[in-house]
N, C-alpha and C positions, 0 to 999 in steps of 0.2 A: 749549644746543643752538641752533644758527642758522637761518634759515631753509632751506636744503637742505637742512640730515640733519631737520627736519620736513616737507620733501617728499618725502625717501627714505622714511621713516618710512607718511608717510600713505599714497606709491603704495603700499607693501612691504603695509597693510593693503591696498589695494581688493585688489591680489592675489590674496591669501589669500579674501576672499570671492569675486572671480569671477575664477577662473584662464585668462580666456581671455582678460581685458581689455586687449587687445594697447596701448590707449594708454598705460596704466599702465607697462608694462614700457616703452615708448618716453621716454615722459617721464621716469619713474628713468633710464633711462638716460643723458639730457642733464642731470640733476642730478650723475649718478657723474662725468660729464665736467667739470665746471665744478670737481668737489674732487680732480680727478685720479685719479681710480679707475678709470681704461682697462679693466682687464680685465672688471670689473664692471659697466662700461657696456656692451662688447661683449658680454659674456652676454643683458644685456637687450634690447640692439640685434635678436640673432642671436635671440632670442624671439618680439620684437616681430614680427620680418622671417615667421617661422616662419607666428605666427598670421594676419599683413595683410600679405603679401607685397606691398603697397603703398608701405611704409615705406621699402624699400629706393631706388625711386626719390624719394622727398623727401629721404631722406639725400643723393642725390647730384646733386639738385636745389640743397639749402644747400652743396654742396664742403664737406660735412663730411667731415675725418678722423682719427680717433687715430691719435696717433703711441704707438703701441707700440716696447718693447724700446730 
C-alpha cells in the first residue's frame, strides 16, 4: 500500500472516531483526487463543505476542479 491509500486509511480512521472532523474528510478528499477517485473526493469535498462551509472558498481559492464524467 502506498502512501495515499495510508492517508486514506488513516483520515477514513480519524472519521470514524470524530465524525465531525470536517479536516479529515477535506484532506481524504485531496488524497481521492491525486488516485483519481472524483467521485469519492467529491463526497468528501461536499462533507467537508457541509461541516466548515469554509472550505468551499479555499477550494476555490486553489482553482481546484474535478473533472467529472
Amino acid at each position: 500500500m502506498g502512501e495515499v491509500e495510508n492517508a486514506i486509511r488513516d483520515y477514513g480512521l480519524a472519521i470514524s472516531l470524530n465524525p465531525v472532523l470536517s479536516a479529515a474528510f477535506y484532506e481524504r478528499a485531496l488524497c481521492q483526487v491525486t488516485l483519481g477517485k472524483d467521485e469519492l473526493a467529491l463526497e468528501d469535498f461536499a462533507h467537508a463543505i457541509r461541516l466548515e462551509p469554509g472550505y468551499l472558498s479555499s477550494l476555490r481559492n486553489e482553482a481546484f476542479y474535478v473533472n467529472i464524467g
